[in-house]
CHARMM-style PDB file with segment names, atoms N, HN, CA, C and O in Angstrom:
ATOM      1  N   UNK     1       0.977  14.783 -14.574  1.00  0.00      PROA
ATOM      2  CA  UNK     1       0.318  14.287 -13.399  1.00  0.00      PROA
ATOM      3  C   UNK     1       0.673  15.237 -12.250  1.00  0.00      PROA
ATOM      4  O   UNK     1       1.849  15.548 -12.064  1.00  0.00      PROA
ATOM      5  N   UNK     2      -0.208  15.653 -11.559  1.00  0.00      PROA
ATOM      6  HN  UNK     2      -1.163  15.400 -11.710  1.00  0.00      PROA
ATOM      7  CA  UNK     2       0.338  16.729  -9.831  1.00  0.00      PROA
ATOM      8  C   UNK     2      -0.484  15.917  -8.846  1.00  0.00      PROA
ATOM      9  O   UNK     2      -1.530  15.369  -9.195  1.00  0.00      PROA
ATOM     10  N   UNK     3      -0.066  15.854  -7.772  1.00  0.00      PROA
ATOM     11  HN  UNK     3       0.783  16.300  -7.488  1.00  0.00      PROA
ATOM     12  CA  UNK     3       0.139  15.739  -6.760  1.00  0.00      PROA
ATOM     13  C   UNK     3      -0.411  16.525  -5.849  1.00  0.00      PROA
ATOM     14  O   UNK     3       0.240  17.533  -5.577  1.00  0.00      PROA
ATOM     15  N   UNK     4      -1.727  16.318  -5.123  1.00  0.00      PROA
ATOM     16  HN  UNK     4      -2.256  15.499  -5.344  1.00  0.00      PROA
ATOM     17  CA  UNK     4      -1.818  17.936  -4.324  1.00  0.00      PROA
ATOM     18  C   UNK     4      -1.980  17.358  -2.796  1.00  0.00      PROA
ATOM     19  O   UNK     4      -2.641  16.343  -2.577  1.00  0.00      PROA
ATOM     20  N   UNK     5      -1.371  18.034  -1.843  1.00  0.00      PROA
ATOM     21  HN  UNK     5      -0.834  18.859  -2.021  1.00  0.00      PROA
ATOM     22  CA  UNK     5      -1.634  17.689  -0.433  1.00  0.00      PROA
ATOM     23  C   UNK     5      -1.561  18.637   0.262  1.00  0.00      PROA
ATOM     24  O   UNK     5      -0.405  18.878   0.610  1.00  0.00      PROA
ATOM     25  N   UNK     6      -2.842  19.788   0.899  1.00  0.00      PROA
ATOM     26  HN  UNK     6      -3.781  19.592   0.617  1.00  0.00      PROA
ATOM     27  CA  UNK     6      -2.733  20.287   1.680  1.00  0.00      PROA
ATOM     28  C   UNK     6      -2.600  21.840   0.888  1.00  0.00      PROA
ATOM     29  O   UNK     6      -2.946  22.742   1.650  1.00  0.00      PROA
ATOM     30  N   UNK     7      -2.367  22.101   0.145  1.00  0.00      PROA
ATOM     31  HN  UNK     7      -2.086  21.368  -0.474  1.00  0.00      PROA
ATOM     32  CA  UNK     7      -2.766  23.265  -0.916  1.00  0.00      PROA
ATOM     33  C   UNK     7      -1.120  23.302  -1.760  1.00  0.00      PROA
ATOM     34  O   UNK     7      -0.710  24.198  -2.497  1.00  0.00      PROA
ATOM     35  N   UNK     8      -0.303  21.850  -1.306  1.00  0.00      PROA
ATOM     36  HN  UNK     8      -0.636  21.122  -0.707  1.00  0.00      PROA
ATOM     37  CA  UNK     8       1.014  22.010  -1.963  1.00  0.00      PROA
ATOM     38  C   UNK     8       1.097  21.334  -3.152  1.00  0.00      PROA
ATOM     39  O   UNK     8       0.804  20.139  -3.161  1.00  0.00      PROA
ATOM     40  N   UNK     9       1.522  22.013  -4.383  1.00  0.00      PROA
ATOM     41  HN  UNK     9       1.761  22.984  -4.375  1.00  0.00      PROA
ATOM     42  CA  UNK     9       1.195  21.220  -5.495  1.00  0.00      PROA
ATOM     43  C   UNK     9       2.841  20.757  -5.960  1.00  0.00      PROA
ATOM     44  O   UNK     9       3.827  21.483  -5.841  1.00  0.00      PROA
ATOM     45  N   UNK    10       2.827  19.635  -6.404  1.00  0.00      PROA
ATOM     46  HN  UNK    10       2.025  19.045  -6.502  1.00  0.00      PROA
ATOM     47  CA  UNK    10       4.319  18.528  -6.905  1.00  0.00      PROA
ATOM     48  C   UNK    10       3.774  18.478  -8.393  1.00  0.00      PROA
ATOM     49  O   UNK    10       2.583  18.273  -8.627  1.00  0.00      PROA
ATOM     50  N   UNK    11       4.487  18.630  -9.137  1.00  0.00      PROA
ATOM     51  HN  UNK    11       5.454  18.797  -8.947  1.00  0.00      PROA
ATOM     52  CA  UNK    11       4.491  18.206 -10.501  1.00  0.00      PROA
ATOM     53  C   UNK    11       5.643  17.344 -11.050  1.00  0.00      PROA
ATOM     54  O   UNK    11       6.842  17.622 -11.063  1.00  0.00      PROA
ATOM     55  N   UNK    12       4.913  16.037 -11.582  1.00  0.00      PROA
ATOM     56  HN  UNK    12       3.939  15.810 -11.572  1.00  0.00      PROA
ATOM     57  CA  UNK    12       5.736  14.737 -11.836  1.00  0.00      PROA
ATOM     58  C   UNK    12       5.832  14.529 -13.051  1.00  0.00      PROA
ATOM     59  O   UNK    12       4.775  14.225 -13.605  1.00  0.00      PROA
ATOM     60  N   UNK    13       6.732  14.583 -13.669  1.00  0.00      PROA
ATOM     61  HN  UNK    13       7.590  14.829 -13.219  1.00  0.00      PROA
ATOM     62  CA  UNK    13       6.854  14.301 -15.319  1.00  0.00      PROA
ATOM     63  C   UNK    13       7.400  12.899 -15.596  1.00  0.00      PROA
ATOM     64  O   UNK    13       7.920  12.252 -14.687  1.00  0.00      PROA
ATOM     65  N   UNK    14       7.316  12.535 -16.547  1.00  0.00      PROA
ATOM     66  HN  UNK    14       6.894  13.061 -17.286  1.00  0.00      PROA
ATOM     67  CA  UNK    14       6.966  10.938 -17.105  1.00  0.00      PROA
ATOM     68  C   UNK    14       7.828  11.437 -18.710  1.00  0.00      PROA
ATOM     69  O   UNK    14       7.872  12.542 -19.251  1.00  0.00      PROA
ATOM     70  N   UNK    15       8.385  10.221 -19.092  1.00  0.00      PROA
ATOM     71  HN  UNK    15       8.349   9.323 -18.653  1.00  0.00      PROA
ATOM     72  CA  UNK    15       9.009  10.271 -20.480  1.00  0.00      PROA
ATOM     73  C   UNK    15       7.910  10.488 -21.581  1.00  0.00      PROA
ATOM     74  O   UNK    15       6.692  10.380 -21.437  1.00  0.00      PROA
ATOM     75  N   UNK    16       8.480  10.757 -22.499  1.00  0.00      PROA
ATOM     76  HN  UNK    16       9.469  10.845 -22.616  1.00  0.00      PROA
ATOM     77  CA  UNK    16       7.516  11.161 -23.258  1.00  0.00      PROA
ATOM     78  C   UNK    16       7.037  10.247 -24.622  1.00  0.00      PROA
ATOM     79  O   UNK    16       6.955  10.536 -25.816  1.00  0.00      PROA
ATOM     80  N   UNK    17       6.742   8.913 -23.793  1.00  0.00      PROA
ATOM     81  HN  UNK    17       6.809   8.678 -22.823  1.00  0.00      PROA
ATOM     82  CA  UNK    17       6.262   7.324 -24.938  1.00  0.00      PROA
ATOM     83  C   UNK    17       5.365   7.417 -24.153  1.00  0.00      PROA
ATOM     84  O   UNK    17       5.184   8.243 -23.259  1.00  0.00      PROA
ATOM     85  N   UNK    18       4.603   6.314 -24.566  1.00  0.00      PROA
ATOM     86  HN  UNK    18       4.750   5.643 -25.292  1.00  0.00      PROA
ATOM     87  CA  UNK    18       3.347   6.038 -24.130  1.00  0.00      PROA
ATOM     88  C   UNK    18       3.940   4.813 -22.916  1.00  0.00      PROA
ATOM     89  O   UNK    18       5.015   4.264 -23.158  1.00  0.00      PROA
ATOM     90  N   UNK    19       3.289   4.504 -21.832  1.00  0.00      PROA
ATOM     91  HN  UNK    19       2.416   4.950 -21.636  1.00  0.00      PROA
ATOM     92  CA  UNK    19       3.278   3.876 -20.777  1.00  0.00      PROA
ATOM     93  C   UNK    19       4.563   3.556 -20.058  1.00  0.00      PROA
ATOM     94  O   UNK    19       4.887   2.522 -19.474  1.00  0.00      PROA
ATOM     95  N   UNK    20       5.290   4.804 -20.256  1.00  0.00      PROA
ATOM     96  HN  UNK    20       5.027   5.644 -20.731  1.00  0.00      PROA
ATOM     97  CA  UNK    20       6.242   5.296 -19.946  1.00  0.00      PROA
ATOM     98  C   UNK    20       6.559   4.840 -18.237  1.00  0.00      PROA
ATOM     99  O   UNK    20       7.600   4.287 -17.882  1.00  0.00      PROA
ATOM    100  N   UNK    21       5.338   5.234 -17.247  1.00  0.00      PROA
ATOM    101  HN  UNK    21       4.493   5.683 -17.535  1.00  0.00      PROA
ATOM    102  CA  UNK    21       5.394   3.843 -16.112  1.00  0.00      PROA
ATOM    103  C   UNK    21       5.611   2.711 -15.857  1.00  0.00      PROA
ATOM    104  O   UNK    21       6.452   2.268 -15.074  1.00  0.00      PROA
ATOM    105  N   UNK    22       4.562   1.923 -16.763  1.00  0.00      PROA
ATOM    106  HN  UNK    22       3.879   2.283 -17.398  1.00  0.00      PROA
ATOM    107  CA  UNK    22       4.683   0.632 -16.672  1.00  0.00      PROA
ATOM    108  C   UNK    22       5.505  -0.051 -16.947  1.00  0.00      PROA
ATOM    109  O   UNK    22       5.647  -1.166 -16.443  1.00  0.00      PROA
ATOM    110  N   UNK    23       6.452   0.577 -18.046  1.00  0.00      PROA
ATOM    111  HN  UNK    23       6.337   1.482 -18.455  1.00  0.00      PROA
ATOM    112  CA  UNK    23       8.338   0.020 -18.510  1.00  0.00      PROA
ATOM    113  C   UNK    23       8.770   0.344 -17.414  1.00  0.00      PROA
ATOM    114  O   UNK    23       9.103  -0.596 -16.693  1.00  0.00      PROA
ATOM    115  N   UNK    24       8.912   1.558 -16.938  1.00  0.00      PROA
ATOM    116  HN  UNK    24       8.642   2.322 -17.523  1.00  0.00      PROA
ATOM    117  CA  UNK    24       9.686   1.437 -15.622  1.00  0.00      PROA
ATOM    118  C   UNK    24       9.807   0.546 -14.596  1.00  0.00      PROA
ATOM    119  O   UNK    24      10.724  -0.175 -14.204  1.00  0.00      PROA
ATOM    120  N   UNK    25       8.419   0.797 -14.160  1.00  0.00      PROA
ATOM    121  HN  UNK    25       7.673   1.383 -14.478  1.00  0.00      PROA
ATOM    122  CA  UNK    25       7.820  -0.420 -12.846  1.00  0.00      PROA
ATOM    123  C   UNK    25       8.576  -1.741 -13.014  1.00  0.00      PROA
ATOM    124  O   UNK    25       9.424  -2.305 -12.322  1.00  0.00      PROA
ATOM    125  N   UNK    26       7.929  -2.064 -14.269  1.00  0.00      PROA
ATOM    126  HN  UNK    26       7.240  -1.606 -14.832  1.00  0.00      PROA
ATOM    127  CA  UNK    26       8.564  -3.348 -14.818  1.00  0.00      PROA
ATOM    128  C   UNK    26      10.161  -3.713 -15.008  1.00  0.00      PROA
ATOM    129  O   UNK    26      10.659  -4.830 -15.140  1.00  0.00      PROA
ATOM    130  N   UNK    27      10.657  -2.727 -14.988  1.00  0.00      PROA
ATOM    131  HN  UNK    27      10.251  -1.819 -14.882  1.00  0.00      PROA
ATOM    132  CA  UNK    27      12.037  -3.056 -15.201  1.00  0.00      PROA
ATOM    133  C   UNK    27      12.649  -2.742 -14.211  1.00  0.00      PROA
ATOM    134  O   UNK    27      13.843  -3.042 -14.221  1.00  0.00      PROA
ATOM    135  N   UNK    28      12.197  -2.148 -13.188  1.00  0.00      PROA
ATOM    136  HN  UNK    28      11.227  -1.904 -13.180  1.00  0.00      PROA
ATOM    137  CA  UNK    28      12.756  -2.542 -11.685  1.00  0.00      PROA
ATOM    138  C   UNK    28      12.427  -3.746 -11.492  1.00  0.00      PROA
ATOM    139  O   UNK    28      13.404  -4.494 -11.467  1.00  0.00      PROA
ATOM    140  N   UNK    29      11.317  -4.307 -11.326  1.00  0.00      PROA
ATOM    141  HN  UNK    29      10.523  -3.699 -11.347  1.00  0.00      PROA
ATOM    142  CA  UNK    29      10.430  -5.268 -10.864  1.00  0.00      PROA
ATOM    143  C   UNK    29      11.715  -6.619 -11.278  1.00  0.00      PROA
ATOM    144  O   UNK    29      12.212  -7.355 -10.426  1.00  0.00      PROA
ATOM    145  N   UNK    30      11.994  -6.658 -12.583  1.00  0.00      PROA
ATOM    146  HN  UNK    30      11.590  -6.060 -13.276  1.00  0.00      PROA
ATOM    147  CA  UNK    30      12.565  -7.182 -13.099  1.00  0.00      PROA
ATOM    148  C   UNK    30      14.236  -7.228 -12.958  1.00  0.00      PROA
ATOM    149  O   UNK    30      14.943  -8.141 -13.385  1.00  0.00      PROA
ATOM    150  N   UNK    31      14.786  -5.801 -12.126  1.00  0.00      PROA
ATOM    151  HN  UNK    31      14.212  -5.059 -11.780  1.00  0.00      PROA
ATOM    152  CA  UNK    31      15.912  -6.137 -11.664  1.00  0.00      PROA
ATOM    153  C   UNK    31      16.825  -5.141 -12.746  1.00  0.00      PROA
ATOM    154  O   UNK    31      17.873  -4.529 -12.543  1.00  0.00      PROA
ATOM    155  N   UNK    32      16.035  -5.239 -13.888  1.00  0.00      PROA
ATOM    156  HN  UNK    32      15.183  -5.736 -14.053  1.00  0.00      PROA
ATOM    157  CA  UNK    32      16.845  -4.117 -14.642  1.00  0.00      PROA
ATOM    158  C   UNK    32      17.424  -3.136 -14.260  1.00  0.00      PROA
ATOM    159  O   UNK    32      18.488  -2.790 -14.774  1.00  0.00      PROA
ATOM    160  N   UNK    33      16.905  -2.536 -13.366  1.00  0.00      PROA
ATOM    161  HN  UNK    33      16.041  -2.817 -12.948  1.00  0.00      PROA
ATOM    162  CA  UNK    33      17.287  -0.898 -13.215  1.00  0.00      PROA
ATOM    163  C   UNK    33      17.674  -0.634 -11.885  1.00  0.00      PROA
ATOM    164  O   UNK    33      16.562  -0.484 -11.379  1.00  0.00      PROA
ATOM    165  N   UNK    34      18.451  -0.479 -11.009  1.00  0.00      PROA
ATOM    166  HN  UNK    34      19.354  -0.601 -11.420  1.00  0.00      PROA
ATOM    167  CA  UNK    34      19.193  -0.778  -9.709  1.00  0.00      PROA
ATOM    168  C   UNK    34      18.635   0.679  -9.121  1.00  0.00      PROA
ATOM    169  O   UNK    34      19.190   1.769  -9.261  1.00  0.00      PROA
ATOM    170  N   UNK    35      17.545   0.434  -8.513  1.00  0.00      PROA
ATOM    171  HN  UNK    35      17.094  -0.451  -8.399  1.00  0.00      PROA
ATOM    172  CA  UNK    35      16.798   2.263  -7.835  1.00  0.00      PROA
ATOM    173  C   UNK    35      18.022   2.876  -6.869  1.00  0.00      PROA
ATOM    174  O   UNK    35      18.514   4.004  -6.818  1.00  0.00      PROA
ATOM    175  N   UNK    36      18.341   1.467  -6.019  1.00  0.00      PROA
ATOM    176  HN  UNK    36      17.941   0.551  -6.061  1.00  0.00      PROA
ATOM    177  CA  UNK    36      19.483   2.182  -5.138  1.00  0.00      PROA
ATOM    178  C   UNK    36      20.659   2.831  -5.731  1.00  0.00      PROA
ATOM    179  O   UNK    36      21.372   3.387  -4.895  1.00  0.00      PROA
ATOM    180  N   UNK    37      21.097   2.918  -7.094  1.00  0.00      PROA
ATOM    181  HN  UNK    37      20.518   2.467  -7.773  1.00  0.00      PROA
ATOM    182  CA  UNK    37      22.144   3.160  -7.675  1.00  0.00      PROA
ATOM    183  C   UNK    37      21.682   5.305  -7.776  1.00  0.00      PROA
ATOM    184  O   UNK    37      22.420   6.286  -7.685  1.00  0.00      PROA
ATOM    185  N   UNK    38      20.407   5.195  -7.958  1.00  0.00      PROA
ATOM    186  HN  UNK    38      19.807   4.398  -8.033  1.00  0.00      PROA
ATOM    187  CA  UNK    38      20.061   6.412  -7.863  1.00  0.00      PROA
ATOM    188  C   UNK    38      19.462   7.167  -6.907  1.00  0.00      PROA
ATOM    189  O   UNK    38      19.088   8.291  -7.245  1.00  0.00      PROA
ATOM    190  N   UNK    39      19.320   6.876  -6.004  1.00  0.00      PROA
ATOM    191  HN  UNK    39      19.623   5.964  -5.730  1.00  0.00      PROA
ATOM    192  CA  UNK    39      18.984   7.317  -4.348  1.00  0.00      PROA
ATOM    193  C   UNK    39      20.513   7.298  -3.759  1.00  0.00      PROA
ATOM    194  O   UNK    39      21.387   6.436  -3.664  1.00  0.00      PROA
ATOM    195  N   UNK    40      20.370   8.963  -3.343  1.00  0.00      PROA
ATOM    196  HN  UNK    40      19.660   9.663  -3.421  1.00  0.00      PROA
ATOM    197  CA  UNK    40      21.917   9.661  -2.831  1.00  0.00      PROA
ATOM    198  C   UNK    40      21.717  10.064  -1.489  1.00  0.00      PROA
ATOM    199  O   UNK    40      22.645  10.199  -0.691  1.00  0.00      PROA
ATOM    200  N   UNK    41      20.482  10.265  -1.215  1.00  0.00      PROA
ATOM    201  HN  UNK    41      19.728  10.156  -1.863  1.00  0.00      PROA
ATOM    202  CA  UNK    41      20.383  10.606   0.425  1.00  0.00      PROA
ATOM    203  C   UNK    41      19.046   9.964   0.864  1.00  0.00      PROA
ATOM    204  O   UNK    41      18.404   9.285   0.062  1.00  0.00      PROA
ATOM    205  N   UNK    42      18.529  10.215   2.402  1.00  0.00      PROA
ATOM    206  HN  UNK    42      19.050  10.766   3.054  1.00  0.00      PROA
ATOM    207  CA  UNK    42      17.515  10.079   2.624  1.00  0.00      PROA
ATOM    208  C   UNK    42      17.212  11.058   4.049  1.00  0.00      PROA
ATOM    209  O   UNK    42      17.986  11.093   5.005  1.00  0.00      PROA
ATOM    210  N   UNK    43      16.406  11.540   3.994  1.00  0.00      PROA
ATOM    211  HN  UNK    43      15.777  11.512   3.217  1.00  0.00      PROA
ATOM    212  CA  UNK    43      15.806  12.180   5.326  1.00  0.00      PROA
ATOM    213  C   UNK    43      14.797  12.316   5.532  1.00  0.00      PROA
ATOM    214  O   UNK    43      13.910  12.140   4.697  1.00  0.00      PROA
ATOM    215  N   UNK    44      14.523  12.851   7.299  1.00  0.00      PROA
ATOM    216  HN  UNK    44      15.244  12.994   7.978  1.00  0.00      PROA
ATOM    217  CA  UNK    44      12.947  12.763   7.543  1.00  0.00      PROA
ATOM    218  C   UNK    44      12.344  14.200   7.367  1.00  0.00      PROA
ATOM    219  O   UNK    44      12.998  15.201   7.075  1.00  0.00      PROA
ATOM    220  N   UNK    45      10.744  14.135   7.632  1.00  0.00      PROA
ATOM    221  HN  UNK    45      10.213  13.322   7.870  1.00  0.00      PROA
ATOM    222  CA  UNK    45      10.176  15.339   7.245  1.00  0.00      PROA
ATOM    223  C   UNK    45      10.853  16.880   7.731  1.00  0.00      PROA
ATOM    224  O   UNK    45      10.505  17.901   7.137  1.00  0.00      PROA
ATOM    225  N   UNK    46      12.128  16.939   9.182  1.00  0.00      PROA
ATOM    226  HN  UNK    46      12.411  16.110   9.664  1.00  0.00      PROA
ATOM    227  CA  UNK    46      12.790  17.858   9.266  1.00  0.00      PROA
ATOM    228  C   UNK    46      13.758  17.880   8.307  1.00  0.00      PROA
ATOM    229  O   UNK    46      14.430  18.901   8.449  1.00  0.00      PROA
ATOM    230  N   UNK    47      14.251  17.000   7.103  1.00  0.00      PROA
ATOM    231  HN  UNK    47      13.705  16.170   6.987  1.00  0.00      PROA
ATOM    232  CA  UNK    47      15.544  17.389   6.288  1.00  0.00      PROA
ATOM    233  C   UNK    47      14.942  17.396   5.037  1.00  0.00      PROA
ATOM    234  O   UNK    47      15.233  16.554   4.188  1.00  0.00      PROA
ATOM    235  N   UNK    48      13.761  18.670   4.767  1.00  0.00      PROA
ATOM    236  HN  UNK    48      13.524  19.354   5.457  1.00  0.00      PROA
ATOM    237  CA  UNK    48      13.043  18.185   3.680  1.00  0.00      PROA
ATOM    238  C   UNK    48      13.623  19.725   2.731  1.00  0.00      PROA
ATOM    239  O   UNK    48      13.737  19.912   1.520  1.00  0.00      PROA
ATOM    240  N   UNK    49      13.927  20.741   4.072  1.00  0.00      PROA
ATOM    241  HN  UNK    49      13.834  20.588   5.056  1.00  0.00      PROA
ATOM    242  CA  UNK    49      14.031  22.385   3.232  1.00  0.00      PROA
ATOM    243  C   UNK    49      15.715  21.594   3.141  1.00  0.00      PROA
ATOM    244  O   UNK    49      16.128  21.778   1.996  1.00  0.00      PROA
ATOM    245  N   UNK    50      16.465  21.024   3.750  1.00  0.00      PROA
ATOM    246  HN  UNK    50      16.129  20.874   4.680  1.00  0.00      PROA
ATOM    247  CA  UNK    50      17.981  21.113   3.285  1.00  0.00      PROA
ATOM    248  C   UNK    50      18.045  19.951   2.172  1.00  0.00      PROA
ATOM    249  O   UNK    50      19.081  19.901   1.510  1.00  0.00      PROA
ATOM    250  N   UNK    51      17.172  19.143   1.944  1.00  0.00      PROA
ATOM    251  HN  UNK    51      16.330  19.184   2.482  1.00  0.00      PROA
ATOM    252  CA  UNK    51      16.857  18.210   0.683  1.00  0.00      PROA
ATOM    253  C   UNK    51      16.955  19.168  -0.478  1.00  0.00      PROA
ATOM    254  O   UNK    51      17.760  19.033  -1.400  1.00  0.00      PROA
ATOM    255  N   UNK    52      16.264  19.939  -0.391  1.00  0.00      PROA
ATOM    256  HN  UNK    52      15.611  20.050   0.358  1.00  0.00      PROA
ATOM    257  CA  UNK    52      15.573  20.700  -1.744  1.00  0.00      PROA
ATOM    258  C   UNK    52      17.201  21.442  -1.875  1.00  0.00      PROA
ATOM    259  O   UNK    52      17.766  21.363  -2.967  1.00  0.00      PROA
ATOM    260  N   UNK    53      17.732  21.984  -0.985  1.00  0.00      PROA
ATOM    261  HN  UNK    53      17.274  22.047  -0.098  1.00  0.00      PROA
ATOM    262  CA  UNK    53      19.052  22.769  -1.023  1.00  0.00      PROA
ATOM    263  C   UNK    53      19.871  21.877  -1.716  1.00  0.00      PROA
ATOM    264  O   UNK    53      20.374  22.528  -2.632  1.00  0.00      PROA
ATOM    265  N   UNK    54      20.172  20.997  -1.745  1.00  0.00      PROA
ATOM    266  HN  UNK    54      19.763  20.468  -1.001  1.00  0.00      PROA
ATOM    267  CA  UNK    54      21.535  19.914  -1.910  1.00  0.00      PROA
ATOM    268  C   UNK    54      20.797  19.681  -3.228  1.00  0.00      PROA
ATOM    269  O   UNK    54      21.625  19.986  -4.086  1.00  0.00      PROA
ATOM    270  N   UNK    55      19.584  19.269  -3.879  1.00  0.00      PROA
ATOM    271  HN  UNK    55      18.912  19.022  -3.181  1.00  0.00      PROA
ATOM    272  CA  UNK    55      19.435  19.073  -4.964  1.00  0.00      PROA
ATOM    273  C   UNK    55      19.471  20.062  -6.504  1.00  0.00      PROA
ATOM    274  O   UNK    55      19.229  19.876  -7.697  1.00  0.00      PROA
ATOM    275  N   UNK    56      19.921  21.157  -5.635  1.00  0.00      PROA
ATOM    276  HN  UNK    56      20.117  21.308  -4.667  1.00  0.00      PROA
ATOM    277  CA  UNK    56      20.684  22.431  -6.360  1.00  0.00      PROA
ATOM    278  C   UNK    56      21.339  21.811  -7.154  1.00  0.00      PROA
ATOM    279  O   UNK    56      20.976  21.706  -8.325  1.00  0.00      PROA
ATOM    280  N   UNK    57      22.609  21.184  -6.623  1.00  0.00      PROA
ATOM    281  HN  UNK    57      22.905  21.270  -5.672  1.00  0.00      PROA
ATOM    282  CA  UNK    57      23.563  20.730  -7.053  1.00  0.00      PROA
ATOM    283  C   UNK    57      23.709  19.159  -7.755  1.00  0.00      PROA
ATOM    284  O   UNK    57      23.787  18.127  -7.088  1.00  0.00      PROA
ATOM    285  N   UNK    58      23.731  19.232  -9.379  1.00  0.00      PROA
ATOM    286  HN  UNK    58      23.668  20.070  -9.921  1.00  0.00      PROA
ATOM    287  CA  UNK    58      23.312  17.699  -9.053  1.00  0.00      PROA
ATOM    288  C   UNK    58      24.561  16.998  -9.618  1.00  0.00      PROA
ATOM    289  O   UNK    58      24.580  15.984 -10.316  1.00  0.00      PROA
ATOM    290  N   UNK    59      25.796  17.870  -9.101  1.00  0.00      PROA
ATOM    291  HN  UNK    59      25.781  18.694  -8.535  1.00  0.00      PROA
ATOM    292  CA  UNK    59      26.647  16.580  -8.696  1.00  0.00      PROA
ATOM    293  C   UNK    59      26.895  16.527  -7.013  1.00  0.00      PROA
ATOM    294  O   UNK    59      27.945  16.189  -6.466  1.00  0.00      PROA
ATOM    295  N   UNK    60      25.859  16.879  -6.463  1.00  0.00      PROA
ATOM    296  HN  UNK    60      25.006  17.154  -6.907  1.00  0.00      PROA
ATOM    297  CA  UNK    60      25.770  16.095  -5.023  1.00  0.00      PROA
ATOM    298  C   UNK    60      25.010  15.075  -4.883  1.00  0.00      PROA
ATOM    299  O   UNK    60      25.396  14.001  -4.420  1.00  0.00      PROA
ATOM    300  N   UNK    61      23.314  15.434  -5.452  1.00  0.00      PROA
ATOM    301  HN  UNK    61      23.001  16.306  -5.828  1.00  0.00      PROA
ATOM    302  CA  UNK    61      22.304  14.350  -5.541  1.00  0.00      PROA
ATOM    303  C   UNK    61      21.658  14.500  -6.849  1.00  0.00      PROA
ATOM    304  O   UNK    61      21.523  15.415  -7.662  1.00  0.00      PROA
ATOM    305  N   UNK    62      21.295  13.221  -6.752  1.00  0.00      PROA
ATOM    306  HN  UNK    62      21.405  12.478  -6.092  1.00  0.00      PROA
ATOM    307  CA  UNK    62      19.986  12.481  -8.019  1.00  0.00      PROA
ATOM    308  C   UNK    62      18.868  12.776  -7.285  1.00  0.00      PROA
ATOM    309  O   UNK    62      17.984  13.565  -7.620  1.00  0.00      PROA
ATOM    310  N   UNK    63      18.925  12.067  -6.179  1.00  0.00      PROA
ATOM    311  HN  UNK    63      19.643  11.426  -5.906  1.00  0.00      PROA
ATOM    312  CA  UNK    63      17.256  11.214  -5.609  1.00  0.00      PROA
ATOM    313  C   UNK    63      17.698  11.348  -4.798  1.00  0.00      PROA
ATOM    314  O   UNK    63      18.884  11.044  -4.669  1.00  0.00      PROA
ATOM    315  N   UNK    64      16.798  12.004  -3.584  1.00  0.00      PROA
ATOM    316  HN  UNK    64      15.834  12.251  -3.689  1.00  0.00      PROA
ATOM    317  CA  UNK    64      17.052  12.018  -1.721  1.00  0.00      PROA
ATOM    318  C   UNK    64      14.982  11.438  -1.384  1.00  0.00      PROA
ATOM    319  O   UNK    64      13.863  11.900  -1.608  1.00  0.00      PROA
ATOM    320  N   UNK    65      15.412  10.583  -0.944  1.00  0.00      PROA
ATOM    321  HN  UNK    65      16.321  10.207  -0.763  1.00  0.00      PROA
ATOM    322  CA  UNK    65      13.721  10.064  -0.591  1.00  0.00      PROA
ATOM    323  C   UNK    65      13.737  10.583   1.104  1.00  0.00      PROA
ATOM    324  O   UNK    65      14.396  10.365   2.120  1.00  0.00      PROA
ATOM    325  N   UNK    66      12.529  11.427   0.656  1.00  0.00      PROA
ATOM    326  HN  UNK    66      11.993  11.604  -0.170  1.00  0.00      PROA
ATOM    327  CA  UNK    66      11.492  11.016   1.961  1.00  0.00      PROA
ATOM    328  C   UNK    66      11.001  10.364   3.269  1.00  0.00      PROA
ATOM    329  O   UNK    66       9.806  10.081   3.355  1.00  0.00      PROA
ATOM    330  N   UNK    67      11.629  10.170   4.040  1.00  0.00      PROA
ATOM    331  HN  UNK    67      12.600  10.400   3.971  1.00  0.00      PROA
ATOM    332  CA  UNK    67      10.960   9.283   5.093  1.00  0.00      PROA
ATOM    333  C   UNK    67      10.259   9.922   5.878  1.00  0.00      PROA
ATOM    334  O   UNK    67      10.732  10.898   6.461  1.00  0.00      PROA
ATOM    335  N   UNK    68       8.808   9.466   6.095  1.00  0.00      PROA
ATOM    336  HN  UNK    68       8.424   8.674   5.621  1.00  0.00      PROA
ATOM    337  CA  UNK    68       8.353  10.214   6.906  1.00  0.00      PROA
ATOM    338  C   UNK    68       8.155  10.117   8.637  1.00  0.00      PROA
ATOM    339  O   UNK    68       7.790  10.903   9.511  1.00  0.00      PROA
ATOM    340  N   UNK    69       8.651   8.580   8.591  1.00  0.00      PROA
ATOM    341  HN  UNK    69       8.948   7.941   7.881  1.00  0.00      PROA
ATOM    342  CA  UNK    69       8.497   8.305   9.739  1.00  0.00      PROA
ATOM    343  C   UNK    69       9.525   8.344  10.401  1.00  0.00      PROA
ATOM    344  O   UNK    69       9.418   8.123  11.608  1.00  0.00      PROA
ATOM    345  N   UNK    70      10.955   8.659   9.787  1.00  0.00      PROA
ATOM    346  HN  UNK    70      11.043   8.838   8.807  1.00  0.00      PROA
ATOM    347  CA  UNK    70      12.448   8.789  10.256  1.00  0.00      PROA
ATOM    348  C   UNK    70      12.532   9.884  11.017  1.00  0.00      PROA
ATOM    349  OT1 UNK    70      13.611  10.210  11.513  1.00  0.00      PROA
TER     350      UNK     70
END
């Protein structure tokens, strides 16, 4: 699946079963899977080039989300 906005392309990979989403979704939904346990930072659209830096390292971060309105 990609992602395009603005001529920037994201490429998102998915496990490799079939509806490999919808288990997910569902098992947050459901409490299974603790998202916050894997979200390590967060910043706004200025901490997006030192995001990508820190995720070099991934015993600094997993997951740094996005905010765009932060």
């Amino acid at each position: 699946m990609v992602g395009q906005f603005r001529m920037i392309a994201i490429n998102f990979g998915h496990g490799s079963y079939d509806r490999a989403y919808d288990t997910v979704l569902r098992r947050l939904a459901d409490g299974e899977i603790d998202a916050e346990a894997i979200i390590t930072g967060r910043v706004g659209l200025d901490g997006v080039a030192d995001a990508f830096q820190a995720l070099r390292d991934p015993g600094e971060h997993i997951k740094i989300l996005v905010l765009p309105n932060a």
